[in-house]
C-alpha positions as CSV (number, residue, x, y, z in Angstrom):
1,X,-49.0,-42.2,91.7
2,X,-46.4,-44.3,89.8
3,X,-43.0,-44.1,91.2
4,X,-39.9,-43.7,88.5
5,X,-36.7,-44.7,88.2
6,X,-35.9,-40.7,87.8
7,X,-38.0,-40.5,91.5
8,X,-35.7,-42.5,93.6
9,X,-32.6,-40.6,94.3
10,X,-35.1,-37.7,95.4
11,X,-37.2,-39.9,97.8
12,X,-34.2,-41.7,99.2
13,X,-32.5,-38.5,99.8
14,X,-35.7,-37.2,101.5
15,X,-35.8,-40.3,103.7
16,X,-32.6,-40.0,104.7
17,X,-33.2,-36.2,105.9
18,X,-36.6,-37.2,107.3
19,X,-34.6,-39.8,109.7
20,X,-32.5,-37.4,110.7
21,X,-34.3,-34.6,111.3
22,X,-37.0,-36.9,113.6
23,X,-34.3,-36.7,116.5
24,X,-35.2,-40.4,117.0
25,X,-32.5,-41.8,114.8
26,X,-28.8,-41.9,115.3
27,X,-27.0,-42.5,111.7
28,X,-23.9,-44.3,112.3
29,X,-22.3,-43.7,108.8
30,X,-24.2,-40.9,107.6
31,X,-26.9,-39.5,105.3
32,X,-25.5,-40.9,102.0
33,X,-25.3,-44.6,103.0
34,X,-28.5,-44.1,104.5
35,X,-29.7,-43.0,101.0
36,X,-27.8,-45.5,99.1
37,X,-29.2,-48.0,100.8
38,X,-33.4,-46.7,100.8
39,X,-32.1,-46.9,97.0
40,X,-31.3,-49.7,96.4
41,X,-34.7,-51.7,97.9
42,X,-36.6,-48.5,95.5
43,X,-34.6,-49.8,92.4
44,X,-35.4,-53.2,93.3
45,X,-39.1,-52.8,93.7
46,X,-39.6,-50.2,90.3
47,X,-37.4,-52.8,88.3
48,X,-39.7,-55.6,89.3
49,X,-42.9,-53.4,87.9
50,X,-41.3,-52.5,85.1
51,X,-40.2,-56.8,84.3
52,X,-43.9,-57.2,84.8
53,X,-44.8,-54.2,83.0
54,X,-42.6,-56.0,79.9
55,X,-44.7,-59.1,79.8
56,X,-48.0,-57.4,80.2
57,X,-46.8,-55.4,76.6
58,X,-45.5,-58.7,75.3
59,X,-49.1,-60.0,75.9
60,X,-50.9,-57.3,74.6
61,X,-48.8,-57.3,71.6
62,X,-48.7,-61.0,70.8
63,X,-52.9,-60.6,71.1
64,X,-53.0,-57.3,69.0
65,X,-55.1,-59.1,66.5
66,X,-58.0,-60.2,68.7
67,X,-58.0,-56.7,70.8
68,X,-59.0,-54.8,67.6
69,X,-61.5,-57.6,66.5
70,X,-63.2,-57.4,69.8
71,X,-62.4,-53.7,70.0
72,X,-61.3,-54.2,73.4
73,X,-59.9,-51.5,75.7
74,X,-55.9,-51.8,75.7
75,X,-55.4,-50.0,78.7
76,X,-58.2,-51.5,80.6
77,X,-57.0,-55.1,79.2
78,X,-53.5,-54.1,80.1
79,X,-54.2,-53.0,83.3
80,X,-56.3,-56.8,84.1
81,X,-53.5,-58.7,82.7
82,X,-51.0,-56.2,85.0
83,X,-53.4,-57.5,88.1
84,X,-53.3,-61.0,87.0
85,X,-49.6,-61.0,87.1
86,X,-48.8,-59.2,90.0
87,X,-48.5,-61.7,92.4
88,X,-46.3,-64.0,90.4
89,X,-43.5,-60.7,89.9
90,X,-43.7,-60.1,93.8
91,X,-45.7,-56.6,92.7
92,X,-48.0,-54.6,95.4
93,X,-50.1,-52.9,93.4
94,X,-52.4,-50.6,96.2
95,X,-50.0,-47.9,96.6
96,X,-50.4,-47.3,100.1
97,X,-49.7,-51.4,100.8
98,X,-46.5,-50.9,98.8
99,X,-45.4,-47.9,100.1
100,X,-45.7,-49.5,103.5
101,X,-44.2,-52.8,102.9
102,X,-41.1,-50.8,101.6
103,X,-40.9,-48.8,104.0
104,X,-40.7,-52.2,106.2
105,X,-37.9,-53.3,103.7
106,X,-35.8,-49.9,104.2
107,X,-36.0,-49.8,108.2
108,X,-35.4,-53.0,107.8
109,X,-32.0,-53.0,105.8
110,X,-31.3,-49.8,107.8
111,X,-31.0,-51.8,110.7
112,X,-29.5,-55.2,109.6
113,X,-26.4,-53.1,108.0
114,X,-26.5,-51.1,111.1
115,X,-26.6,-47.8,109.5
116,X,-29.2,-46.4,112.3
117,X,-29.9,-46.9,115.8
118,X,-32.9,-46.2,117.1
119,X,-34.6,-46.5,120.8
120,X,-38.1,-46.0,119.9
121,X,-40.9,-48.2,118.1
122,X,-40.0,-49.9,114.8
123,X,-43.4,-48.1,113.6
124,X,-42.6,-45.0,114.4
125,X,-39.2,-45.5,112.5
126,X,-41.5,-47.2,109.7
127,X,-43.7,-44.4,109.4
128,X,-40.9,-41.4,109.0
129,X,-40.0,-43.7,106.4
130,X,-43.0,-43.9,104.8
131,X,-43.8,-40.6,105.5
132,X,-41.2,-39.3,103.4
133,X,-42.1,-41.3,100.3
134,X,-45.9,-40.3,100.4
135,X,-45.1,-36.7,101.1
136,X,-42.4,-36.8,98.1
137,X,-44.9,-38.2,95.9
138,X,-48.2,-35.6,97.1
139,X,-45.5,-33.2,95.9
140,X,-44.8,-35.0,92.8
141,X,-48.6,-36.3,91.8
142,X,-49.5,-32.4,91.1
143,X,-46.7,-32.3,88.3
144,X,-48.0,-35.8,87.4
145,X,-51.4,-34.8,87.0
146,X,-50.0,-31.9,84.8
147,X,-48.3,-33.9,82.5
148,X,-51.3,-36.7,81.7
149,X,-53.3,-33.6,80.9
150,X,-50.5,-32.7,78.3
151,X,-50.8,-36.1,77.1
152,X,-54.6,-36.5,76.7
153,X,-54.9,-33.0,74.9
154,X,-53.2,-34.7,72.4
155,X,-56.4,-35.5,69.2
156,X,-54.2,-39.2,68.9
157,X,-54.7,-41.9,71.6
158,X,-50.6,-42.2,73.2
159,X,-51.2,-45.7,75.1
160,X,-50.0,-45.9,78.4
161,X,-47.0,-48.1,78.6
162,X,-45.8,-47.9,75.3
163,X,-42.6,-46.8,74.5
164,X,-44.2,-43.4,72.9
165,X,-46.0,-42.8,76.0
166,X,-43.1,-43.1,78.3
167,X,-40.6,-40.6,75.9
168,X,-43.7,-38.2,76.1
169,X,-44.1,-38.5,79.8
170,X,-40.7,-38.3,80.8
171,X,-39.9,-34.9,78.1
172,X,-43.2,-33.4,79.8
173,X,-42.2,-33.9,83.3
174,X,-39.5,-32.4,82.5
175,X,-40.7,-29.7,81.4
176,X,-42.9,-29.4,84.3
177,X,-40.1,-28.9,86.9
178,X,-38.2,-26.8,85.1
179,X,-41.7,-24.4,84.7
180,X,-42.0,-24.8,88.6
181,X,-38.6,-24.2,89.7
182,X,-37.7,-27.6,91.2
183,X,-34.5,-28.5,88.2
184,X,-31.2,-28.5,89.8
């Protein structure tokens, strides 16, 4: 599942509770620096999707012309260009690759700011880490699910990555946790 901007105070929060529940971490300044800081290397890594995400729709766009002459697939075509690109935006796109070299990048930052001490594996550390970002999003991809299925019902094609599909998705989702309980 595709991680949001909206998504990352809640999995850094849950990270930072994660480490300290393990018993194997010591914070030295707390759960909110520990969170601040998880946050800042998820903001990094969603803002680099979304720059590549912005020249992948500058593509498509500036080839509109030839998509509908070939009758190509715009989400399959934006989804090869997306590939092609990766790589030169820094961009992991398997999931569970990411999810683990981020989780590299937080215990990593953790440490180097010395906001946790730790007598125990780095990959034990690592995997509470990523742990709580996988869990957040199992938890999260059911709402997800929900909300594409709102979206396809829908008798007009909404493309993803376009600006309509993103003010759909993000109205729906909310709609979705407030139905489930899970709004503050």
């Amino acid at each position: 599942m595709k991680v949001s901007l909206s998504h990352i105070p809640h999995i850094s929060s849950r990270i930072a509770v994660d480490l300290n529940r393990s018993g194997l971490v010591t914070m030295t300044h707390g759960l909110d620096a520990t969170a601040k800081e998880a946050e800042k290397i998820l903001v990094k890594n969603i803002q680099k999707e979304l720059a590549l995400e912005e020249k992948v729709k500058a593509i498509v766009n500036a080839n509109e012309e030839q998509i509908d002459y070939y009758l190509a697939d715009e989400r399959q075509l934006f989804f090869m260009i997306k590939k092609k690109l990766a790589p030169d935006f820094g961009v992991i796109l398997s999931y569970e690759d990411r999810y683990s070299d981020i989780a590299h990048q937080i215990l990593d930052q953790l440490y180097e700011e010395d906001l946790i001490r730790y007598e125990t594996s780095e990959n034990r550390i690592k995997n509470i880490i990523y742990d709580a970002m996988t869990l957040f999003i199992a938890d999260a991809s059911e709402i997800d699910n929900a909300v594409y299925e709102k979206i396809k019902s829908y008798k007009r094609r909404i493309i993803p990555g376009t600006d309509e599909f993103e003010i759909m998705y993000e109205k729906f989702y909310k709609e979705e946790l407030a139905s489930r309980g899970m709004t503050s």
